[in-house]
C-alpha positions, -999 to 999 in steps of 0.1 A, spaced: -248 -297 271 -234 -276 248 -259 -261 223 -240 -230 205 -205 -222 200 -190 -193 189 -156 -174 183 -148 -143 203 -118 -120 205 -93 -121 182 -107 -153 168 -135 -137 155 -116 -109 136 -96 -139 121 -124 -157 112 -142 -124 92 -111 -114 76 -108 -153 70 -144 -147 53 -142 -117 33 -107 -129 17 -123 -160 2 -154 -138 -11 -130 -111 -26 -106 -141 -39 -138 -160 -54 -141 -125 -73 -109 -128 -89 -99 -93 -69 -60 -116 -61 -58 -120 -96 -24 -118 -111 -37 -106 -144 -55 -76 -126 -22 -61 -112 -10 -24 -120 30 -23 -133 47 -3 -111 64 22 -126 102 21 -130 112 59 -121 76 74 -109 79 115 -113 57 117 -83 46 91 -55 13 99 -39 15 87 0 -13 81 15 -11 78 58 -11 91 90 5 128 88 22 124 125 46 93 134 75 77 122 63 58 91 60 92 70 97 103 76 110 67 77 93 69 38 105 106 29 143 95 47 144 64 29 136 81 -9 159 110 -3 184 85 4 177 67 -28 161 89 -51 151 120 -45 113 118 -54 85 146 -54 56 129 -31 22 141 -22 10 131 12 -29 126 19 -30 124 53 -55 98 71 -63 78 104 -47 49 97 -69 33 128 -104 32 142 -142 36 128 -133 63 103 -99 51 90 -111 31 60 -135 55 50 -108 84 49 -84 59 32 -111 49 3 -116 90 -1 -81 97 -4 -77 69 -29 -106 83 -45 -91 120 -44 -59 110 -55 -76 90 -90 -98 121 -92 -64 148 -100 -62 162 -134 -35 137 -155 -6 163 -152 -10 165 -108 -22 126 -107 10 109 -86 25 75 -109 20 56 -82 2 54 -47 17 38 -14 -9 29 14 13 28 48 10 22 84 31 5 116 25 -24 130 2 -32 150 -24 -59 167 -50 -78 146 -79 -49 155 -58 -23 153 -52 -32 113 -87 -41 101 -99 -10 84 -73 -28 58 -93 -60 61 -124 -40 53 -139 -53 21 -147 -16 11 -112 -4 11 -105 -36 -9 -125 -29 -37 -113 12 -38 -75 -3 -39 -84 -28 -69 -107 -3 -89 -80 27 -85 -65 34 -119 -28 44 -101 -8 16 -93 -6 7 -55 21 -5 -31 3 -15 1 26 -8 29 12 -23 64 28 -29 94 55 -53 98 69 -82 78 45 -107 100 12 -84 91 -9 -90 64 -40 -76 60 -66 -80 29 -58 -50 9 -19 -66 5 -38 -93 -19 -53 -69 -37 -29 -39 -41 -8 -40 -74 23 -47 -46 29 -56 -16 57 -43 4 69 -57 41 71 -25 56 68 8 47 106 16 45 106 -17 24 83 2 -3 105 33 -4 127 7 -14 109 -10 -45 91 25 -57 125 35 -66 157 27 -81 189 39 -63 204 67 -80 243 56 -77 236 22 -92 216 37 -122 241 64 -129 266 32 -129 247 12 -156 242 42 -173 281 44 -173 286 12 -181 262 10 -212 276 44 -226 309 25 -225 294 -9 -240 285 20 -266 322 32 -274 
């Protein structure tokens, strides 16, 4: 006979993630109506992720390439025990700037990765910091394929980090062409 069942593994972390989405949704923390506009041409982008890796410089290479962009990196463990923590202080730190050194907007990045690797961004912690910061935020996480809690909640949600390098700004070459084109509407 068969008395008890439970989930292990992965399962499990499904299942809790599963669970804390429904709470935080229940909440209205996935509302629409709570998102942050991202700003058009941000005069600084506050990064927040792991200093060392690929996910940084794919960011950095990516803005140069479209729009040369000061940023501010906090650097953070992006996985294990202490990651969220460090990841709700940095959020915190960044809100906390005097309004002249506060970045326009914030992206929170990391690679892919498995289902454990990725849950300090299901934890329900984090969630809350992401919703209540007063800086709009691009969550950045893994892969296409990944989504983690804090997606939901974040202002935006980008595929992959290059993929929010993308959408936090224009490209300069096609605004200096509508630009052109306008000041010729103009004449």
């Amino acid at each position: 006979d068969i008395d008890q069942l439970e989930v292990a593994g992965e399962g499990a972390l499904l299942k809790l993630i599963e669970d804390r989405k429904e709470r935080l949704r229940k909440k209205g923390y996935f509302d629409s109506i709570n998102k942050k506009t991202i700003p058009f041409l941000p005069s600084k982008i506050g990064i927040i992720t792991s200093p060392s890796g690929s996910v940084i410089h794919d960011i950095i290479n990516r803005l140069n390439a479209r729009f040369p962009t000061p940023v501010e990196l906090w650097p953070v463990a992006v996985q294990g025990n202490e990651s969220s923590l460090s990841i709700i202080n940095a959020i915190k730190g960044f809100n906390s700037f005097p309004d002249k050194e506060k970045p326009d907007v914030i992206i929170i990045a990391r690679g892919g990765g498995s289902t454990e690797d990725l849950m300090s961004f299901n934890e329900e912690e984090l969630a809350i910091e992401v919703f209540n910061s007063k800086i709009p935020i691009i969550s950045a996480i893994g892969h296409e394929t990944d989504i983690t809690i804090i997606d939901f909640v974040s202002d935006l949600r980008a595929s992959t980090p290059t993929a929010a390098a993308e959408i936090v700004v224009p490209e300069r070459l096609e605004l200096k062409n509508k630009i052109f084109q306008l000041n010729d509407k103009l004449e």
